[in-house]
Phi, psi and omega in degrees: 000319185287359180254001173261340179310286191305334185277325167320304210250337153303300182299296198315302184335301217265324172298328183290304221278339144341291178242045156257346187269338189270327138358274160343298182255007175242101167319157179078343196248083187315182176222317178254358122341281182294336131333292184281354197260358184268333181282280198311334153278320132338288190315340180270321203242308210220067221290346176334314205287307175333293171313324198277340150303307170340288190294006195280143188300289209273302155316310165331315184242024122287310151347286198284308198293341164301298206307275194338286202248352188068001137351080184254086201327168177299297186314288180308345185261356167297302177338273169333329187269319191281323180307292176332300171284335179285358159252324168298006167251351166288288195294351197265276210252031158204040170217043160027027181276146190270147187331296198315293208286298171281002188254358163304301202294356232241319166308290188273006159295279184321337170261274195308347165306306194281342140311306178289336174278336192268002177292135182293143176287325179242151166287144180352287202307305197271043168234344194266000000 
């Protein structure tokens, strides 16, 4: 098993920064979720790979102000917040999903809002 980790953990990397590009190019279809989830795989397997995210002109400090301080700039949790409800108002009134289903979805959308909203927006430093 332990000789299967690193090839493992190599693919997830390369599966996050995959469809972190498709990201890129699909409105709605995050990027930097699969980003940080690809550092964190890197980081086990590959840290070369790691850093050069860590280090990306554009991608790179979001990244790093997540990994560091857990930091979710204002823009993103507007996003994040607004995605949200515009699908739970989607699945309540133009998807015929039965009540159980939208108020499950409707639970953990309201727990992850509430994660996200309570993160800090800037880092330590740029507070002072």
């Amino acid at each position: 098993m332990k000789a299967l980790k690193k090839p493992l953990l190599l693919g997830t990397g390369w599966m996050c920064v995959g469809l972190g590009a498709v990201g890129i190019i699909m409105p709605l279809f995050p990027t930097t979720p699969f980003l940080l989830v690809a550092v964190w795989a890197f980081s086990k397997s590959s840290p070369e790979m790691a850093e050069r995210i860590r280090n990306h002109r554009l991608a790179g400090p979001y990244v790093r102000d997540w990994q560091d301080e857990g930091v979710i700039p204002p823009g993103a949790k507007i996003v994040a917040v607004a995605m949200m409800s515009a699908m739970l108002a989607y699945l309540n009134f133009m998807s015929g999903a039965p009540g159980w289903a939208v108020a499950s979805a409707a639970a953990v959308m309201l727990a992850a809002a509430a994660f996200i909203l309570t993160r800090p927006s800037r880092r330590r430093a740029e507070e002072d």
